[in-house]
C-alpha positions as CSV (number, residue, x, y, z in Angstrom):
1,X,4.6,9.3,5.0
2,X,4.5,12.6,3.0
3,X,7.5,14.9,2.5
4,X,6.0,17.2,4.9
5,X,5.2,15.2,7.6
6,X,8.8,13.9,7.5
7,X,10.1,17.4,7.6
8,X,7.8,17.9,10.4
9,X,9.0,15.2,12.6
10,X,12.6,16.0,11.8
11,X,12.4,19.3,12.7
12,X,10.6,18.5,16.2
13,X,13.4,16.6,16.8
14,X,10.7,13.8,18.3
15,X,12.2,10.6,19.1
16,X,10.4,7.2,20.2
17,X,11.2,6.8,24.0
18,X,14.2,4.1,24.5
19,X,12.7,1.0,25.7
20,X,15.1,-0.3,28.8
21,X,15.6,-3.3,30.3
22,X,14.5,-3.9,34.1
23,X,14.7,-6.6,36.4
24,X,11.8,-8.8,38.0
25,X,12.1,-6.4,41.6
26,X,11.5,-3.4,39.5
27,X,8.8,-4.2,37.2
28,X,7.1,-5.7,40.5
29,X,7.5,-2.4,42.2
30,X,6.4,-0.4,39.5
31,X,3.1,-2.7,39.7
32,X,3.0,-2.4,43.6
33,X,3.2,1.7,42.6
34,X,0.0,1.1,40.3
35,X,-2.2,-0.9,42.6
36,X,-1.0,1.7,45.7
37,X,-2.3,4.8,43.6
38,X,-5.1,3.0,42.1
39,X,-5.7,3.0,46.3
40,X,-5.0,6.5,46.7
41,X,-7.4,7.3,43.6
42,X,-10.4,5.4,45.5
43,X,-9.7,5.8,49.5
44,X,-12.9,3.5,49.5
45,X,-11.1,0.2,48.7
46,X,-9.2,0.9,52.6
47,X,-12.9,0.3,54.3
48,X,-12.1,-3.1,54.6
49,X,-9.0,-2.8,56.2
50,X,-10.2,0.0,58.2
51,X,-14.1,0.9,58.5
52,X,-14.7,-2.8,58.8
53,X,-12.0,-4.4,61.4
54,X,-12.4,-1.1,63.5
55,X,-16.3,-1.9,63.8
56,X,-16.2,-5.7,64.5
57,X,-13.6,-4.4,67.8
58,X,-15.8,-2.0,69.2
59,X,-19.4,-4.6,68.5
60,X,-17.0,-7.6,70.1
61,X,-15.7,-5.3,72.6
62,X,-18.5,-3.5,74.2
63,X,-21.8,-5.9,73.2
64,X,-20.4,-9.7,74.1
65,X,-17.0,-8.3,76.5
66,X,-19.4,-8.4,78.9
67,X,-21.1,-12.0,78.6
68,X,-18.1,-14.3,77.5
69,X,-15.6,-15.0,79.9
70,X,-11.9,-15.5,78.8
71,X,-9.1,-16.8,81.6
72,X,-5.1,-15.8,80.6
73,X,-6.1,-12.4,79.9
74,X,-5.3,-9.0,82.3
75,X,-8.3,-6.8,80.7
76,X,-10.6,-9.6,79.8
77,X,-12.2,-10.3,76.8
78,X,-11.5,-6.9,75.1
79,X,-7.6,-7.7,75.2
80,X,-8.3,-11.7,74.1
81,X,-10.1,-10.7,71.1
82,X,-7.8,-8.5,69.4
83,X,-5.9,-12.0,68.7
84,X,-8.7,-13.3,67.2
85,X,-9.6,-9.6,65.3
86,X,-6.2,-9.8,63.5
87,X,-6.2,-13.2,62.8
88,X,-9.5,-12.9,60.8
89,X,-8.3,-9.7,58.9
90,X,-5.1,-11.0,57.6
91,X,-7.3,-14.3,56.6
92,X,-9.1,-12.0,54.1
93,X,-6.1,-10.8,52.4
94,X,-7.1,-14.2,50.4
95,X,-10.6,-11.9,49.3
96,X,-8.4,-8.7,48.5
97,X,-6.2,-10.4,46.5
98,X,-8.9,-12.1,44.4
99,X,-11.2,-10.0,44.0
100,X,-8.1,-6.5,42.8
101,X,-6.8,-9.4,40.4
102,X,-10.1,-10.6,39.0
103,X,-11.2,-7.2,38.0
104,X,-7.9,-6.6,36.5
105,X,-7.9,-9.9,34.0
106,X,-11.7,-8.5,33.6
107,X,-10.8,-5.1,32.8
108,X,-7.8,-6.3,30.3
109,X,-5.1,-4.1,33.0
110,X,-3.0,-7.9,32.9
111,X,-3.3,-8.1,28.8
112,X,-1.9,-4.6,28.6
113,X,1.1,-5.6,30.9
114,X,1.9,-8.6,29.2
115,X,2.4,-6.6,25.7
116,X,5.0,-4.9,27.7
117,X,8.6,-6.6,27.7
118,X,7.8,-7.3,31.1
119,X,8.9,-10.7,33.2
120,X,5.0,-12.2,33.6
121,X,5.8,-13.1,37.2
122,X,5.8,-9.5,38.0
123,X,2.0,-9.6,37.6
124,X,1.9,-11.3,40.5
125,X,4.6,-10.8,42.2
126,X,3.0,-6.7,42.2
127,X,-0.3,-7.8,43.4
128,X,0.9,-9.7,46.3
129,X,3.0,-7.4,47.7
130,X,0.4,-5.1,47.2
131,X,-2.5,-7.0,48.7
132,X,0.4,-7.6,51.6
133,X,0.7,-3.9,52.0
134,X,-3.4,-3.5,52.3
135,X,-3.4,-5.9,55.1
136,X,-1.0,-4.8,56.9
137,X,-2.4,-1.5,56.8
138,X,-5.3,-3.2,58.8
139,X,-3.2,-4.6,61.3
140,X,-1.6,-1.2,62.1
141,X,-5.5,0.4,62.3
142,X,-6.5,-2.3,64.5
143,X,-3.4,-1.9,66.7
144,X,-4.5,1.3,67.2
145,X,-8.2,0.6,68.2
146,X,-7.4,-2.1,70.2
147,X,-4.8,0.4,72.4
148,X,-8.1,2.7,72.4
149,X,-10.6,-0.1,74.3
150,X,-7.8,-1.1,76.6
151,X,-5.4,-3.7,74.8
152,X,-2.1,-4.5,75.6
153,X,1.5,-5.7,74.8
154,X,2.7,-7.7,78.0
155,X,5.2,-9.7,76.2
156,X,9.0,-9.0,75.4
157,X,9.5,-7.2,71.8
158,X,10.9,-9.8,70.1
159,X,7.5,-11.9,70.6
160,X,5.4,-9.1,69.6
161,X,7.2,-8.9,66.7
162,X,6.9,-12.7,66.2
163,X,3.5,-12.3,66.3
164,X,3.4,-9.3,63.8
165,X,6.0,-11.6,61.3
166,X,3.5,-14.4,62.1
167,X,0.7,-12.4,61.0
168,X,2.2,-10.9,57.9
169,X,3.3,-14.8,56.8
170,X,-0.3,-16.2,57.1
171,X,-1.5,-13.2,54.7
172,X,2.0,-14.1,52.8
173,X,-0.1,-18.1,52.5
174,X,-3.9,-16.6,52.0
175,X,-2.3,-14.4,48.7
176,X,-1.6,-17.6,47.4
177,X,-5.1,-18.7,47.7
178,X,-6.4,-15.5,46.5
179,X,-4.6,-15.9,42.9
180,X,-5.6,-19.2,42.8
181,X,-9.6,-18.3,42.9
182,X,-9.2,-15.4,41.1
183,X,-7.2,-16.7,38.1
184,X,-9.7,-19.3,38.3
185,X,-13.5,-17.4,38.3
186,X,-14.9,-15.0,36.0
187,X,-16.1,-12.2,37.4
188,X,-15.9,-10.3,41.1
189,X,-19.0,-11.5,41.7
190,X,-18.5,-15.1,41.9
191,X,-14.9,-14.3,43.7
192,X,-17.0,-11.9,46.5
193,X,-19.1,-14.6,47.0
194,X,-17.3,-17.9,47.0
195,X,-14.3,-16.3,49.4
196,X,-16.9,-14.8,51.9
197,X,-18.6,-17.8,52.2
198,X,-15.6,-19.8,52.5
199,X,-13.4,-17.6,54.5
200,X,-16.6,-16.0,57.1
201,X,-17.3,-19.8,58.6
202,X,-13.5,-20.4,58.7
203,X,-12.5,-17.9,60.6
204,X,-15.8,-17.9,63.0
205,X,-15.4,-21.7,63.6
206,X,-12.4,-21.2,65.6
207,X,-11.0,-19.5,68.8
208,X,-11.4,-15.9,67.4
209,X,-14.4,-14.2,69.0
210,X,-15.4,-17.0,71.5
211,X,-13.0,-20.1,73.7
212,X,-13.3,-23.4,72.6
213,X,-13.3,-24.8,76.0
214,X,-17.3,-24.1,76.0
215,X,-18.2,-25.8,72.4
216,X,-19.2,-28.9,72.2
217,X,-16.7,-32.0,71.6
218,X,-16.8,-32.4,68.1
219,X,-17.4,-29.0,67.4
220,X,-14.2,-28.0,69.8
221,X,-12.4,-30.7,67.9
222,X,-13.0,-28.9,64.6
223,X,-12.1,-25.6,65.9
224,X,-9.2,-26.3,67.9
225,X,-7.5,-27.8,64.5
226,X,-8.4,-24.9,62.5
227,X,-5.4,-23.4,61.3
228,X,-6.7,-20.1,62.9
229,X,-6.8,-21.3,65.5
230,X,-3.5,-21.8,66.1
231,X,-2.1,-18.7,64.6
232,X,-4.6,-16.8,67.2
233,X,-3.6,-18.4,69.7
234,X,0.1,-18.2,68.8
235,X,-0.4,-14.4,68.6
236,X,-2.3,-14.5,72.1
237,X,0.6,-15.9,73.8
238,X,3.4,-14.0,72.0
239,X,1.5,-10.8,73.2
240,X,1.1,-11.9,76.9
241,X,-3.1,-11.7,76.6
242,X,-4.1,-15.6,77.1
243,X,-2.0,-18.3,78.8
244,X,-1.6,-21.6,77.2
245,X,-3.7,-24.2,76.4
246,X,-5.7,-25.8,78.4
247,X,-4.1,-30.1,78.8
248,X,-7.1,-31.1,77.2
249,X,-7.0,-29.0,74.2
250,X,-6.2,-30.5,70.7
251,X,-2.3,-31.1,69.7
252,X,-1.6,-27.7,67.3
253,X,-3.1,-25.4,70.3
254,X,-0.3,-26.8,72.5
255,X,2.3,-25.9,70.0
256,X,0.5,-22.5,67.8
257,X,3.5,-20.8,67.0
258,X,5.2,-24.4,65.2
259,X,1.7,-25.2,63.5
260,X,1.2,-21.7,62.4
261,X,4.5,-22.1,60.4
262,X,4.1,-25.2,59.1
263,X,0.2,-24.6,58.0
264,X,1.9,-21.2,56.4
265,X,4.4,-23.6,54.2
266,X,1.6,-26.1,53.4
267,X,-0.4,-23.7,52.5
268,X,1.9,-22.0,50.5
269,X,3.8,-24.9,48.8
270,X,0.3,-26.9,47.9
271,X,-1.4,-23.1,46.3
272,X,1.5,-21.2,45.0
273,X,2.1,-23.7,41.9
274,X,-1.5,-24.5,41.3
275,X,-2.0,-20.6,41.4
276,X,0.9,-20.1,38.7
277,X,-0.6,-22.4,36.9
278,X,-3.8,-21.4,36.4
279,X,-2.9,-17.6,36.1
280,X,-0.6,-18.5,33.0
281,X,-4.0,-20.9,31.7
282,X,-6.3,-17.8,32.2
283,X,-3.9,-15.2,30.4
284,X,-2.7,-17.5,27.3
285,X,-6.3,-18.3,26.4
């Protein structure tokens, strides 16, 4: 450095910016604060939270409310589905989640944050609480729709907010899975493809848009043990808009509210280390 320039900086009285230390909380925040303005930035990334779960009410609603008969329910089938409505929104936090954390490891955003003395959990940590905040987002539009064609609370408000915390908890689980596929694929391609053709026949084979009581015996079987199944139904009865299971139906229908938190734990306990671990094996290569 020249004489001058050392005058120069002396004389601005420029001085590097004091590099303090912050907890895990904070850095996540901070993160959560990125991803929410990175939101703000491109309202477009909300369509499937919003455009999306509003259109499947009104199709479901007004074009098969009609034709499919639901029993438990004061308004029919436009109050039974909004259990079912929910229950498949939340299950795509699992795509969100993916797919905003793929095109970050893509883009090089997680190799930036990792120069930064920054706890690497926080990477995550942001993006779930993030992709948590997105869902939920969905939840509150769909609230609102569902208020709009004629749904209704008839339980107490502790069990509609059981079913809320139940909700929120399964999108908690499905995070888990998202950073597991995408820490695992290469590009959002691959991730839009292999969660929508996972997650679509999931959450169709199941109790969300149509009862079980009609299917076919080993094709109720199948749906009546899918772990949406019981969280939708578990939501139904929380919210006073089906009555209980029918004696015949499989075990977890009998007890939804139990099976949806132990399928939450499983879930979570089996995908949270094995996403961990290959997060840490995609950013140290």
């Amino acid at each position: 450095m020249s004489t001058d320039t050392e005058a120069r900086v002396v004389t601005s009285g420029t001085a590097r910016a004091e590099i303090r230390r912050t907890g895990l909380l904070r850095q996540s925040l901070a993160i959560v604060r990125r991803n929410l303005i990175h939101i703000k930035r491109m309202p477009e990334m909300l369509m499937d939270v919003t455009i999306q779960p509003v259109m499947f009410v009104l199709l479901f609603a007004y074009v098969f409310g009609g034709s499919i008969a639901v029993n438990g329910s004061a308004a029919g089938y436009r109050e039974w589905l909004m259990g079912g409505i929910m229950g498949q929104t939340i299950a795509f936090a699992a795509a969100v989640v993916a797919i905003g954390l793929t095109a970050d490891l893509g883009n090089g955003i997680v190799d930036r944050m990792r120069s930064l003395p920054i706890n690497p959990a926080a990477v995550l940590v942001g993006r779930s609480l993030s992709s948590l905040i997105h869902s939920s987002i969905g939840i509150l539009v769909m609230s609102v729709t569902g208020l709009a064609v004629g749904w209704r609370i008839h339980g107490g408000v502790g069990a509609a907010l059981l079913a809320y915390c139940l909700l929120l908890l399964w999108g908690f689980a499905m995070i888990w899975v998202g950073i597991l596929v995408g820490s695992s694929l290469r590009s959002v391609e691959a991730v839009n493809g292999m969660m929508f053709t996972t997650l679509f026949p999931i959450t169709f084979l199941a109790n969300t848009f149509a009862p079980t009581e009609r299917m076919t015996p080993w094709l109720r079987t199948i749906a009546e043990w899918n772990p949406i199944s019981s969280l939708v139904q578990a939501v139904r009865e929380l919210w006073g808009n089906a009555a209980a299971a029918p004696p015949d139906a499989a075990l977890p229908l009998h007890h939804p509210v139990l099976t949806t938190l132990l399928w939450t734990i499983g879930i979570t306990v089996v995908t949270a280390p094995l996403s961990v671990r290959a997060f840490r094996r995609r950013t140290q290569q």
